[in-house]
N, C-alpha and C positions, 0 to 999 in steps of 0.2 A: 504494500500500500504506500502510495508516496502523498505528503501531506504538505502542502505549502500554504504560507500566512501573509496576506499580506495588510498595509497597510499599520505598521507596532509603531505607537507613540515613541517618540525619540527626546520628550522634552520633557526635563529631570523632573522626577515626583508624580510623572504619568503613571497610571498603573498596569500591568503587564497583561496587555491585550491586543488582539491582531482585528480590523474591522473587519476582515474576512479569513475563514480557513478553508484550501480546497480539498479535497479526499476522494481520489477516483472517482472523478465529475460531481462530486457534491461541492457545493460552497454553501458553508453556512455564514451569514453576512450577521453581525454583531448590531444590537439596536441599536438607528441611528433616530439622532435629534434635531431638532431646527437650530443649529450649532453655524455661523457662521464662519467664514475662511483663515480666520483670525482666532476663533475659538469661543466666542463669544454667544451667546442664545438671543436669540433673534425673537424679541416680546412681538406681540399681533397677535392677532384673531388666530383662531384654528386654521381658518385655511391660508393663512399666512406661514402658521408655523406647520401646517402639514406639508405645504409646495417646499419649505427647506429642507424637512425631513425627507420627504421624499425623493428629491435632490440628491440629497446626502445616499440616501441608498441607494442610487442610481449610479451613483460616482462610486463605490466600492464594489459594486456589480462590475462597471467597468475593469476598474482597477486589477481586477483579477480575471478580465478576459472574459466576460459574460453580462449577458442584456436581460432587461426586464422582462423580455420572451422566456428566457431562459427559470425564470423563478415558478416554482412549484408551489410554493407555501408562505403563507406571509403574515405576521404577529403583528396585530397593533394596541398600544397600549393607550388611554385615553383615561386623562386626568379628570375630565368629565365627560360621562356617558351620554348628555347631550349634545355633546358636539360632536356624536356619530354621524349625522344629515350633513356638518358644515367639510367634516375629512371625507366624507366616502366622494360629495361632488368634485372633491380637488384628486383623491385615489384614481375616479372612473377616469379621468384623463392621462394616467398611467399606464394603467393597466385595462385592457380592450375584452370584451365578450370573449372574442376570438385567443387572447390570449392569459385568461380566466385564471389564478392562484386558486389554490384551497387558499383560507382567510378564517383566522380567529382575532377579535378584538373583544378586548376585557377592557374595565377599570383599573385603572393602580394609580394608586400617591404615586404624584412625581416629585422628583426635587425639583429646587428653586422655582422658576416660573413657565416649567415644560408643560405643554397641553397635550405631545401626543410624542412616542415612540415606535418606533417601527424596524421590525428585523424581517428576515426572511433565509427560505431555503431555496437553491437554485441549481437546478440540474443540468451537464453537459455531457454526451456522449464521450468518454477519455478519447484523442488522438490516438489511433491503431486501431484503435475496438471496434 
C-alpha cells in the first residue's frame, strides 16, 4: 500500500496534520474551513463562509491530483442547523446531480466564529490498475 500526504503545516506550533492523505486511490481530505490564504477565518453569512470552505476543499482535492468529480462522500458540519437551506444553495453549485456525493451533515460547536466545516472522501482508479 503506498500512502502519500499532502498539504502538512510547516508553521511552528501547527499541529501535525496533512489536509489530504492518499491510499490506493483513496484520499481522504481533512475538514476544511472558511480559513483565508493568510490563515485567517473569513466572518459572513453561511454562504459566505460555505463558498471559502468549499474552496478550501476544492484546493486540496487538487492539491493531491483529484477533482470534485472524483469525491464519493462528503461530511459537513454546521454550527447551526439552520443554515442547512443557506450551505446546501452554495454546495448545489459544486457538486452537480450528475456528479452526486453520499453527504452526511450534523450539528457541532464550532470554535471561534466557524459556521460550517466540510471534509470528504474521494476516489481515483490507482495509475496501472
Amino acid at each position: 500500500m503506498s500512502i502519500q500526504r499532502f498539504g502538512i503545516p510547516t508553521a511552528p506550533g501547527a499541529l501535525p496534520f496533512a489536509k489530504a492523505v492518499a491510499a490506493d486511490g483513496w484520499l481522504f481530505v481533512s475538514g476544511q474551513v472558511p480559513r483565508d490564504a493568510s490563515g485567517e477565518i473569513v466572518s459572513g453569512s453561511i454562504s459566505v463562509q460555505a463558498r471559502v470552505a468549499l474552496d478550501n476543499l476544492k484546493a486540496a482535492l487538487e492539491l493531491a491530483g483529484y477533482g470534485l468529480e472524483d469525491v464519493v462522500r462528503v461530511t459537513v458540519f454546521l454550527d447551526d442547523p439552520r443554515d442547512f437551506a443557506g450551505f446546501n444553495k452554495v454546495y448545489a453549485q459544486y457538486f452537480t446531480a450528475e456528479h452526486a456525493p453520499a453527504r452526511v451533515c450534523v450539528q457541532a460547536a464550532m470554535m471561534s466564529d466557524l459556521r460550517v466545516e466540510v471534509d470528504c472522501i474521494a476516489y481515483k482508479q490507482p495509475q496501472g490498475n
